[in-house]
N, C-alpha and C positions, 0 to 999 in steps of 0.2 A: 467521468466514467462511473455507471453504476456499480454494486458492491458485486453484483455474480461474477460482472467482468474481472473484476481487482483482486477477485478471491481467485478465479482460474487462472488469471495471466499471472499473477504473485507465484499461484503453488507451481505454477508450468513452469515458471523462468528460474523458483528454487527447485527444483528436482533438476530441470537443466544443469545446473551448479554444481550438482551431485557426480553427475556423469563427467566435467570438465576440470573439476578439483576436489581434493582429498575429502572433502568433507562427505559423510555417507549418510545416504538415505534412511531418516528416522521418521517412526509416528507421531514424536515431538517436536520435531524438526516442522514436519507439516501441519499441526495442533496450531505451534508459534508462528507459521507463515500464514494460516488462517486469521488467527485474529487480528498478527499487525497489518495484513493488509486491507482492513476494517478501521482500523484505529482513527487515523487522522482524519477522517470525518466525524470522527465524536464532536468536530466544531458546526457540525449542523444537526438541528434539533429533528428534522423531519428523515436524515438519513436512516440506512439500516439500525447501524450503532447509537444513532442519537437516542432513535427512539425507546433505547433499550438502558439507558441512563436515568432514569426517574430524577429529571429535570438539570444533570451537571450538565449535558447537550446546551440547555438555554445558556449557561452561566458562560461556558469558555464560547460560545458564539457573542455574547457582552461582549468581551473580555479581547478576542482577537479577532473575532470575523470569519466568517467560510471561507476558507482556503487562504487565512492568513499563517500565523506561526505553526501551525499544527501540519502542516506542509511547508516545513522549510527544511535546509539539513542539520539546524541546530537541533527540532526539534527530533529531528531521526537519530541524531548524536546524544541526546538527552534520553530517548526508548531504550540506545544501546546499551546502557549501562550498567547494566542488571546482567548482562551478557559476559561484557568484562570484568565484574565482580564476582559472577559465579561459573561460568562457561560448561554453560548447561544449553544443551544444544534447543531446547523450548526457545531461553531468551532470545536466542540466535535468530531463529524462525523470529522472533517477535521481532525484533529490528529488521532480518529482509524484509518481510512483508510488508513494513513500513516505507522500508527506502525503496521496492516495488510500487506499492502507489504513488507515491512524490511523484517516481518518473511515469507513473501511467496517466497519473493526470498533467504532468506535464507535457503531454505528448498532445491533451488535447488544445485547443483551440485559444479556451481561458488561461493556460498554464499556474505555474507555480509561484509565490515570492520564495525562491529559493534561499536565498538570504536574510530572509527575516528574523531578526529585527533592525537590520543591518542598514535593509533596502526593501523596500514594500516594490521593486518593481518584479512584475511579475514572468519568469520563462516558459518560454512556449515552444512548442516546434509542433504545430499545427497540421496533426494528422486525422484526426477525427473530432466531434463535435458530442456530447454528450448523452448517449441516446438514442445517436444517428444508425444509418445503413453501417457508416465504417465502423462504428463501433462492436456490431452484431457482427460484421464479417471478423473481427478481433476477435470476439471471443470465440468463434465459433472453429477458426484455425487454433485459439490456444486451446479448446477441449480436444481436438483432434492431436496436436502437439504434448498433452499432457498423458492423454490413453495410447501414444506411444512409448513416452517415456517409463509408463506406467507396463507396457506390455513385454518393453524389449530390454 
């Protein structure tokens, strides 16, 4: 999934959240679902976020590989923590947005090692392809889906 995608369907699917549990709609809230759903691509150098790393992108792509640990739930459970230590609704946003992509790229074709470093194998449930038509049809209902949430 590209980052426009991951940034729309993250912020769509946390204001959805808003509407269906306590938790209430902040500019924090969406600050922190911006960036974590960026985040775990920091393990490619060429992504949006890699590029904006002055060279840590190359170091954790060494170190675990694209869309190895940095897409798993330990590493979404390791984002959280800052959340549970101060429960500040920022960090909060920072961890969904996080655990938003894990599952948006898990949706595509390559999937996830969701368990890593557990188990490098990787989960999938093979809805679109990276870049593809379905991909564009994805984001383009979660903009529509988002400037409702956004309207009503």
């Amino acid at each position: 999934m590209r980052y426009k995608t991951h940034i729309v369907t993250s912020l769509t699917a946390g204001f959805a959240l808003t509407e269906i549990t306590p938790l209430p709609v902040s500019f924090m809230l969406g600050v922190g679902i911006l960036i974590g759903s960026t985040l775990p691509d920091i393990d490619e150098p060429e992504s949006y976020i890699g590029r904006r790393t002055l060279g840590v992108s190359n170091v954790i792509k060494a170190i675990f590989g694209h869309r190895g640990f940095t897409h798993s739930l330990l590493a979404t459970l390791l984002v959280a923590i800052p959340y549970f230590v101060f429960h500040h609704l920022f960090f909060l946003g920072i961890a969904l947005g996080y655990l938003f992509h894990i599952v948006g790229d898990m949706l595509s074709v390559l999937g996830v090692p969701l368990f890593h470093p557990f188990s490098k194998k990787k989960v999938a449930i093979p809805l679109y392809k990276t870049g593809g038509v379905r991909e564009h049809i994805l984001l383009g209902l979660s903009v529509i889906a988002f400037l409702y949430l956004l309207i009503y």
